[in-house]
N, C-alpha and C positions, 0 to 999 in steps of 0.2 A: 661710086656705090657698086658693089658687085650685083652680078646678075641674080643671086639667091636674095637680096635685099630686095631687090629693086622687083623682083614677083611678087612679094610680098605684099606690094601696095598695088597690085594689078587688081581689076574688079573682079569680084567673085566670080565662080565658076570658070573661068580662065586657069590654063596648063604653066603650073610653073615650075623652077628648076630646085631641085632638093636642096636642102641642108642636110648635115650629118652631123647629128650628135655622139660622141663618145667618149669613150673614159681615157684620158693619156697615159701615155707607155712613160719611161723616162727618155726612149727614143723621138721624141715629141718634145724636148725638153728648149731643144733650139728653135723651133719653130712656137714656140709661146711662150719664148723671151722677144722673139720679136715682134711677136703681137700686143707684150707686155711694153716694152720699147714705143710701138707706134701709139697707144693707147692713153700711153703716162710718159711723155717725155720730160716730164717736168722731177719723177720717181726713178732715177736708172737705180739699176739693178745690179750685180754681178753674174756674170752667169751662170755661176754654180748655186746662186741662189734657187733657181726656178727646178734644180734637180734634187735639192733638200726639200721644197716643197712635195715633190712627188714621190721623193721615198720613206717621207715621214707620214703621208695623207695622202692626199690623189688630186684629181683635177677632172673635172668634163670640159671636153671643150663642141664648137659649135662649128664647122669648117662648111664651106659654101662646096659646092658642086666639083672644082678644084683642087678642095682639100686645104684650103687657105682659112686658116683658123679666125673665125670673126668674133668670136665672143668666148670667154672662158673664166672659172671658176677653180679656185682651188683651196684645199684644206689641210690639215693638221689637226695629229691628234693632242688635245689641251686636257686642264685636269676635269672639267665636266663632259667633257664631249668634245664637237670638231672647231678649232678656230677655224674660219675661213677668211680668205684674204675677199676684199671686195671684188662684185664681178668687174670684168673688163672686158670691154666692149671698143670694137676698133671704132673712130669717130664717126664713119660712113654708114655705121648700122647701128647705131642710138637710134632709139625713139621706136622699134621694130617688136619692142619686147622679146628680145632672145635673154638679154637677165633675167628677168623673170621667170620667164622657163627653165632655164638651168638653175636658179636658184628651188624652182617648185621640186626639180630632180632629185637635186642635193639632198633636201627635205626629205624625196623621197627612199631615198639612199641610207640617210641615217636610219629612217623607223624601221626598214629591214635589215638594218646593219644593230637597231637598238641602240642607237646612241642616243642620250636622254637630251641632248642641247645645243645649239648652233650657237657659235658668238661671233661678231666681225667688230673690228677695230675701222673706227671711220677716224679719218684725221681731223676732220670740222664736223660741223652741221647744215654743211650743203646737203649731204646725203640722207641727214635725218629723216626727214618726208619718204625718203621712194623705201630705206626701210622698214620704217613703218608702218607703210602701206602694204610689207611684203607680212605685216604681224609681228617683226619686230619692236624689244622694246628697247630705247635709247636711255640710257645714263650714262653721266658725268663719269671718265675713266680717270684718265692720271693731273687732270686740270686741261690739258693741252688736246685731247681725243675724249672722243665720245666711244659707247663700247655697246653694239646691238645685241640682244639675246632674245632667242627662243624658244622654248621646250619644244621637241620634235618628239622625242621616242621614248621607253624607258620604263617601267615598273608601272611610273603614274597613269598612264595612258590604261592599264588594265585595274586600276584601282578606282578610277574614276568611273569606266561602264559599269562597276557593279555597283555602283550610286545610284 
């Protein structure tokens, strides 16, 4: 577990060592195929995949004190809004809630970007629950994947405060 995880379950009021959130470059492109790599070995990848990701959409990622990428997200733009690829999270920093923060980001990312909807393609229904829990909602996609959506941004949001 790196040293930015492993502060994180330190007791309160206690000095721990930063994490850094930020947006990837395509220069970052190799270093979150290999976090994509240790994360999903079971998913390889090409590695020019992970630079179609970022030059069609973007990506935050989540780097410990190092600079060593522990958690990250990334998107595409789709025909209502951003697909996103599910977050990835290296195995040693599950359970810490860094998805969920860069996922709350994203979120945040879209309503000032105005995009009206997040969607991610889950391949089963292990994932169902955690997004669900993030407000997504889960339907049957092509029989074989499930497909999360959430309205984030868009029109309706200012149609609705005047209700």
């Amino acid at each position: 577990m790196s040293r930015a995880a492993t502060a994180l379950l330190a007791p309160a009021g206690r000095a721990y060592d930063a994490t850094k959130l930020r947006w990837a470059t395509t220069l970052d492109s190799q270093r979150l195929g290999i976090l994509f790599a240790q994360a999903r070995p079971e998913e390889p990848e090409a590695d020019s995949c992970m630079l179609e990701w970022l030059q069609s959409g973007g990506a935050l990622m989540l780097e410990d004190e190092e600079g060593v990428p522990l958690c990250a997200v990334r998107w595409r733009e789709a025909d209502e809004g951003w697909l996103l690829d599910r977050v990835c999270t290296l195995p040693q920093a599950h359970r810490l809630g860094f998805g969920r923060w860069l996922m709350t980001k994203v979120e945040a990312l879209a309503i000032r970007y105005n995009i009206p909807s997040l969607s991610v393609v889950l391949p089963d229904d292990q994932l169902a629950g955690y997004y669900r829990r993030l407000g997504y909602t889960v339907e049957d996609g092509d029989g074989e994947r499930l497909t999360a959506h959430k309205r984030v941004g868009g029109i309706w949001q200012l149609k609705a405060q005047k209700l």
